[in-house]
N, C-alpha and C positions, 0 to 999 in steps of 0.2 A: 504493500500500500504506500508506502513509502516513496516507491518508484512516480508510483502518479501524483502527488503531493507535491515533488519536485518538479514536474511538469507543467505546475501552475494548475493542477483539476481544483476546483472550489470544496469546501468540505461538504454541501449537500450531497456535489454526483460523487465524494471519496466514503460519505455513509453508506449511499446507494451498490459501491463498485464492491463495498466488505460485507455488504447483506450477500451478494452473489459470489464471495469467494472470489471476487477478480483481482489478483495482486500484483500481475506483471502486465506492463505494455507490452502490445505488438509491436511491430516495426513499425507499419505504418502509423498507430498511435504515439509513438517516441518523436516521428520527426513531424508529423503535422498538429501536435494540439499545441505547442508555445508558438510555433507564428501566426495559429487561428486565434488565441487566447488575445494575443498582440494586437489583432484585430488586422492581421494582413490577407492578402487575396493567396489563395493556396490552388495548385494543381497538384492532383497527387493519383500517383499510376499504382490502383491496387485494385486485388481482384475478392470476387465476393467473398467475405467470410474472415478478411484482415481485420475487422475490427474497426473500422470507418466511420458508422455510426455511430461512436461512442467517440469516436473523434471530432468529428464534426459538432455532434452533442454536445460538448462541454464548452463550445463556445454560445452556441445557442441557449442553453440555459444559465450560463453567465449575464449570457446581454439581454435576456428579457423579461419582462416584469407582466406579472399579472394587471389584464384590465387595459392594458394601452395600448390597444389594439393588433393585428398579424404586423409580430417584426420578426420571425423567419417565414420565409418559402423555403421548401426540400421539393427540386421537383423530381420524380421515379417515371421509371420507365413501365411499370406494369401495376396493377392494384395491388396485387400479393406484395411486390416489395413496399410499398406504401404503407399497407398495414404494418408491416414488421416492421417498419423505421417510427414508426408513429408508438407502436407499441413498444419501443427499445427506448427511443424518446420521454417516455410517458414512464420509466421504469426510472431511469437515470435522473428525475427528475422528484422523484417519490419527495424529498425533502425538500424541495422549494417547487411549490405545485405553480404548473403551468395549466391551461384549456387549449389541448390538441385536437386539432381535427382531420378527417381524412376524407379528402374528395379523390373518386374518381367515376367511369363511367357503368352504365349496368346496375344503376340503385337508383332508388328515389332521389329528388335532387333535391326536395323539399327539405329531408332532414337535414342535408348540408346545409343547407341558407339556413336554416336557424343556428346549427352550430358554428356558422361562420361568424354570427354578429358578437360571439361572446367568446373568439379562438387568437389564443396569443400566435402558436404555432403552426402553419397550416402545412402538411403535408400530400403531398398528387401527382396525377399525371397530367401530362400537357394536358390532354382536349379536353377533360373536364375543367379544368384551372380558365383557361381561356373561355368554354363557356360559361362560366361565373363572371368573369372579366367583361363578357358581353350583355348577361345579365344586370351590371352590376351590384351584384349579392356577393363581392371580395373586393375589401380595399388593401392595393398593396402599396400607399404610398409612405407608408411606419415602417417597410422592412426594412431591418438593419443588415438581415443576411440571406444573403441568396446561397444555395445548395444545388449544385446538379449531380444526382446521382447517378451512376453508370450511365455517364454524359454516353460515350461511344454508343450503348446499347439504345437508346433515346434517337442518335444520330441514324440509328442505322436500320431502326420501325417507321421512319420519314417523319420527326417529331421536329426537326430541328426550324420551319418555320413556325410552330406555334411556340416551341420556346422564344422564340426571338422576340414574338410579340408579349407575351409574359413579362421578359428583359425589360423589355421597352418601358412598364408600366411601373416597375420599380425603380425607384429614387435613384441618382447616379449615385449620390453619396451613401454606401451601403460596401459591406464584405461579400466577396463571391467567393466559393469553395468549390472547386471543378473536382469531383470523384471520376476515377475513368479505370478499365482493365486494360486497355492500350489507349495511349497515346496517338490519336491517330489525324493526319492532317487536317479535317476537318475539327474537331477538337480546337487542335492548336488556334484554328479561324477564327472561333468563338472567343477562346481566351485572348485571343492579341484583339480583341474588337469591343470586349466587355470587362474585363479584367487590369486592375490598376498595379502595373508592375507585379505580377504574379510567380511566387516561390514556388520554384516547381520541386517534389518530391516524389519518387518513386521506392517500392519497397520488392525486395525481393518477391518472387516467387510464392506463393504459401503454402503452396504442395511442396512435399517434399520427396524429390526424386529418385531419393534411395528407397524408398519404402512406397514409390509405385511399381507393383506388373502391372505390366500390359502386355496382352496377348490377342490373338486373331484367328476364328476357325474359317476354315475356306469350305462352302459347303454351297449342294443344288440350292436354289431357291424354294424349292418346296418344303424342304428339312430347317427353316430357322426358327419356327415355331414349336417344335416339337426339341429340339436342339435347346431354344432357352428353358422350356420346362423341367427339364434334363437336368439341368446345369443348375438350375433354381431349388432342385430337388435333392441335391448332391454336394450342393458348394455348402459352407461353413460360412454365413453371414450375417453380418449386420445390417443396418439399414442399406435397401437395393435403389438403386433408379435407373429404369431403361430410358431411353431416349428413341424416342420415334419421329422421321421429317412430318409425318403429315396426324392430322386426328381420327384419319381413316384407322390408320397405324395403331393408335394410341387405343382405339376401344376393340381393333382386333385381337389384340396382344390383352389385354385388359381381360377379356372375357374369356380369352381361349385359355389363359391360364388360372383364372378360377374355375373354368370347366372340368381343369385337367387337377384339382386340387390345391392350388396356391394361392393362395388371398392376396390379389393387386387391388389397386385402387387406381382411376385415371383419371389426371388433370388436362385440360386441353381449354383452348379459348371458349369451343361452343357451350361450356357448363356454363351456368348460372353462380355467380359471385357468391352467393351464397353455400353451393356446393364445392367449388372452388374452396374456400376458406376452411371448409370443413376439414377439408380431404387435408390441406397444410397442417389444420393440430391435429389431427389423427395419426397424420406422418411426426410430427414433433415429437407427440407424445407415447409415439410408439405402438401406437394400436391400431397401423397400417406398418408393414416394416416392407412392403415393395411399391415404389411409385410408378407409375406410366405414363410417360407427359412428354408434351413437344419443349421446346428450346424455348419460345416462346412465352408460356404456360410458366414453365421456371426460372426466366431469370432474374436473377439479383435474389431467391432465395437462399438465404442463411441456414441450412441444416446441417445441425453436425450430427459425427459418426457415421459419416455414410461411409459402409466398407466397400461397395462392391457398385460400377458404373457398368453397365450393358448397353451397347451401342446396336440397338435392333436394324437402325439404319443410320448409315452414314453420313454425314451432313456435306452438303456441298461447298461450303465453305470452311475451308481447313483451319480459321481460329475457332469456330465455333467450337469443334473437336477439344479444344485446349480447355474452354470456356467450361464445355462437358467436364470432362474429367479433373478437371479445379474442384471440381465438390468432394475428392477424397483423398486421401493422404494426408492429410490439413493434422499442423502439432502433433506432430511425432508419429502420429496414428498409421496406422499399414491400410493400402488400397490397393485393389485388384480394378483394372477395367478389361472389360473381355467384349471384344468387336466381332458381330455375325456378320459374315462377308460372303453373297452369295454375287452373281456375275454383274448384276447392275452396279455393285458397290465398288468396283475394281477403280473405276476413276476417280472416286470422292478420293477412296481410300489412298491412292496413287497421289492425291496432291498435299494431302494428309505428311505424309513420307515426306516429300517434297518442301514442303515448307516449314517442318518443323523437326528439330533434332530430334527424334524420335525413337527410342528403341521397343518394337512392338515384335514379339514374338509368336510366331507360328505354336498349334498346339494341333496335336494332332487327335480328328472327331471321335467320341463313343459312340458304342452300340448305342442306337437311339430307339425306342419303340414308338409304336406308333400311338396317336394320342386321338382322344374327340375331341371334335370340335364345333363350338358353338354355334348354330346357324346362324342365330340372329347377330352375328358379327360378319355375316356375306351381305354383299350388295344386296337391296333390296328385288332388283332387278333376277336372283337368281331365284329365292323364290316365291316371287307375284304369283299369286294365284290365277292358272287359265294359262300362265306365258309357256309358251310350245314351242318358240321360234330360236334357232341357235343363236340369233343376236344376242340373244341374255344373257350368252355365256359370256361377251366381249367382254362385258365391264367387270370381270372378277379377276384384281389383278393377280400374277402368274405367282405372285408368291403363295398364293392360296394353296397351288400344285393340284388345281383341279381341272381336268382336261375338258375339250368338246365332246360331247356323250356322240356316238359315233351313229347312235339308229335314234339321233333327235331325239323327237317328244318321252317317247318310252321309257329311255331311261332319265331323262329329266323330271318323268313324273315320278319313277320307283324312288326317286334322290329323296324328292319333295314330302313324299307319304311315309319317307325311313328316317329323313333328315334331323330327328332325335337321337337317332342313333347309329348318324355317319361315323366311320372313322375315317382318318386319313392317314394311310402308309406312308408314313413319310423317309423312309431310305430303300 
């Protein structure tokens, strides 16, 4: 406790850091809270789960006083991170009480304009922030501090016009704090345009690279569902999270592996904000211990102890990759990521390689059995009641490994009337 004391922490958030057993800074907490404390403009290159929030927190609950209206803005790239900034906010703050609020899109907007009229702190994402701004139901002309969290992730969901207009609305004379996982030129545009002489800071790494495997099965496309069940069944884990590109993905993998015995839960944009939120403290609190979500869906989530990252499919941008597997090894902790690579993946995976110093090892596949699989995770298109015509098979993509029925209707319909108790051989 000591350590933060000398950093300049206040003794409200140094009661708050000793109720939670926090005693040592991170990195990036060592070198960003005395020139935010200072009241200087900070850039700082750290990635989710360095401890950022509590960094940036401690200048914000320094500088603001109950009752004199929003003097910080945080703005976040996703509602999930929002809540968890708000709610770490909100924690860090127990001994000198602030009114935190949290706007973003997908809720009632009503509640927010009431809690906006009475919110020191206001935490969100662009397009709801802006429309409050157009509403006028947020006044930001008392911030004293502006926050952009996972500026890059913000830049790169196409946010980065409505934050500008945001910027705009807030006071020149104010602190900006740029949070970022890279440094990336656009970034930089921002800070040389809005930012007053700004300390740049970057912290290692927070994975730690001796105590990541990573490894890679090379398998048909039909076998990578049956393959992670396998795997899910058999490995020695902690908290899981597979990573799916699309939310097709996410509820096929979701389902076929509670089908098959494994209790997943799936986060994707189409839930509702409220099942969203759920599925996050069920994951927290450990009464989900496998997630299934797109990149999307999770970033800027905070969860620790994740042992084990499954790459179901590969992302076409090879930081994302990076972005993924940041969620494990994290203080000292041992992490496994294990990549399902069947022929479509060859090229992500290839630039994967390519752009990043990478050592990912080959492992070679088990006996796999074959598994059931949930209908109602096929295209809707495969079983409509009446459809007879081979077009329906088109839309069921190939990793399903379900072929065109050869004598049409017939065996389309035996599919349909058994389809509780399909299997699918998958090696």
């Amino acid at each position: 406790m000591n350590e933060f004391k000398e950093l300049g922490v206040s003794e409200p958030v140094l009661k708050s850091l000793e109720e939670k057993n926090i005693e040592t800074p991170t990195e990036i907490q060592s070198k960003t809270i005395p020139p935010i404390l200072e009241g200087k403009d900070v850039i700082a290159g750290s990635a989710t789960g360095s401890g950022k929030t509590l960094a940036f927190g401690a200048g914000i609950i320094q500088n603001s006083e109950k009752g004199r209206g929003v003097q910080a803005l945080v703005l976040t790239p996703t509602r999930e991170l929002a809540e968890q900034v708000k709610e770490a906010l909100r924690h860090f703050s127990k001994y000198k009480p602030l009114s935190f609020c949290v706007v973003y899109g997908g809720v009632s907007i009503n509640h927010q304009i009431d809690n906006l009229k009475r919110a020191d702190v206001v935490v969100g994402t662009p397009g709801r922030i802006l429309d409050h701004l157009e509403r006028r139901t947020i006044d930001l002309t008392k911030v004293k501090t502006l926050v952009l969290d996972e500026a890059d992730r913000m830049l790169d969901m196409g946010f980065i016009d409505d934050v500008q207009k945001i910027i705009s609305q807030c006071p020149k004379q104010r602190q900006t704090l740029l949070f970022s996982a890279t440094i990336q030129s656009e970034v930089v545009s921002i800070s040389q345009r809005y930012m007053n002489h700004p300390i740049k800071v970057e912290a290692e790494n927070y994975v730690d690279p001796k105590k990541l495997k990573q490894v890679y099965y090379d398998i048909p496309r039909n076998s990578k569902i049956a393959l992670l069940v396998h795997l899910l069944k058999h490995e020695s884990s902690g908290l899981v999270m597979i990573f799916c590109n699309t939310r097709r993905n996410v509820d096929f993998v979701s389902k076929n592996l509670k089908a098959n015995g494994v209790e997943a839960q799936a986060i994707h944009g189409g839930f509702s904000q409220a099942k969203r939120s759920k599925t996050i403290r069920d994951f927290h609190s450990n009464k989900t211990q496998v997630l299934v979500c797109t990149d999307v869906a999770a970033r800027g989530l905070d969860i620790p102890h994740v042992s084990h990252i499954y790459n179901y499919d590969i992302h076409a941008e090879s930081k994302e990759y990076i972005h993924r597997i940041g969620r494990t090894a994290r203080a000292g902790k041992q992490g496994r990521v294990i990549n399902l690579l069947a022929e479509r993946d060859y090229d992500n995976f290839t630039r994967v390689l390519r752009d990043n110093d990478l050592e990912i090892k080959k492992e070679q596949t088990p006996y796999i059995e074959k598994i059931k699989i949930n209908m109602s995770s096929l295209p809707k298109q495969f079983i409509k009641r009446g459809q007879r015509k081979r077009q329906g098979w088109s839309d069921i993509p190939e990793h399903f490994g379900i072929k065109h029925p050869k004598d049409g209707s017939n065996k389309f319909n035996k599919i349909k009337s058994d389809c509780s108790d399909l299997d699918l051989l998958c090696l």
